[in-house]
C-alpha positions in Angstrom: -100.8 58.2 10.1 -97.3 59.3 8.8 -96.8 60.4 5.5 -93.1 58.9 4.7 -91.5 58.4 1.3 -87.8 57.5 -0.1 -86.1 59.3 -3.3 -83.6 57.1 -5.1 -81.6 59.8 -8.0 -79.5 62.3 -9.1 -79.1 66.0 -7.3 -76.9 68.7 -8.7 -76.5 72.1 -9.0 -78.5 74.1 -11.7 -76.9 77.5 -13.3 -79.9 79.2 -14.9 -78.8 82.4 -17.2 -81.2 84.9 -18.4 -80.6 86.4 -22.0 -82.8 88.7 -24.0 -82.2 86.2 -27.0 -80.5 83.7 -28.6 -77.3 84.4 -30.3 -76.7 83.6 -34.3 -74.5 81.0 -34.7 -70.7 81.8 -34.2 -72.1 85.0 -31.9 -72.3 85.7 -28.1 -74.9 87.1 -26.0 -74.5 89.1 -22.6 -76.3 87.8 -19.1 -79.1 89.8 -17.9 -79.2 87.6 -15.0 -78.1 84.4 -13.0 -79.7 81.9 -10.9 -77.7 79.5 -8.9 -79.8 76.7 -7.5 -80.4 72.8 -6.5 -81.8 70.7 -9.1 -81.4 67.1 -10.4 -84.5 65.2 -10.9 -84.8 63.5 -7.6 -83.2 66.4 -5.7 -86.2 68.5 -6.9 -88.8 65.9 -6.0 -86.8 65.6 -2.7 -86.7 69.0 -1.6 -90.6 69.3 -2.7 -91.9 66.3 -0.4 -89.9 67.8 2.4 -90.9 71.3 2.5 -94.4 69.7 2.3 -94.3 68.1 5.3 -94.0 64.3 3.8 -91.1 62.5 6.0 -88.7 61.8 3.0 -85.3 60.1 2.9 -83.4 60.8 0.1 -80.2 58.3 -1.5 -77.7 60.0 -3.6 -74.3 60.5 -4.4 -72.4 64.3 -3.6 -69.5 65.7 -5.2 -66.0 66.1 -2.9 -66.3 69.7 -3.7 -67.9 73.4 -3.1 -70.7 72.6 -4.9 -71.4 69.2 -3.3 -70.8 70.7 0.1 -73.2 73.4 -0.7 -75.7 71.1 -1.6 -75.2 68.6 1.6 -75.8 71.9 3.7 -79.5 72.2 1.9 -80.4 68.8 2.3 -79.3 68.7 5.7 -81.4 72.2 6.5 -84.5 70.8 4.5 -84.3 68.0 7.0 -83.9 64.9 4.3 -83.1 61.7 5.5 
């Protein structure tokens, strides 16, 4: 039996930044660390059923730029649908 599934949503592109706390109001705070990533709701739950194996197409929209081409090259690698 095949396991197949489709995603209706939202993907985008998550910038995580790691401080070593908050700053007061009107402050700053320097970056220990970035993260550049997929995310979006339905992109997540996308990427997850693929990489487990469940046949899953996937209906979004994708920005006309670097970050939308980036993130067509991941779903096209993941093999999404």
């Amino acid at each position: 039996m095949s396991r197949r599934t489709w995603i209706v949503g939202p993907i985008a592109w998550d910038t995580v930044i790691y401080i070593d706390e908050f700053p007061k109001s009107g402050g700053f705070a320097q970056c220990k660390n970035r993260m550049d990533r997929p995310g979006g709701t339905a992109g997540n739950v996308a990427l997850a059923l693929a990489s487990s194996g469940v046949e899953t197409g996937f209906v979004t929209y994708l920005g006309n730029d670097e970050f939308g081409s980036h993130l067509e090259k991941i779903l096209v690698e993941s093999e999404i649908r």
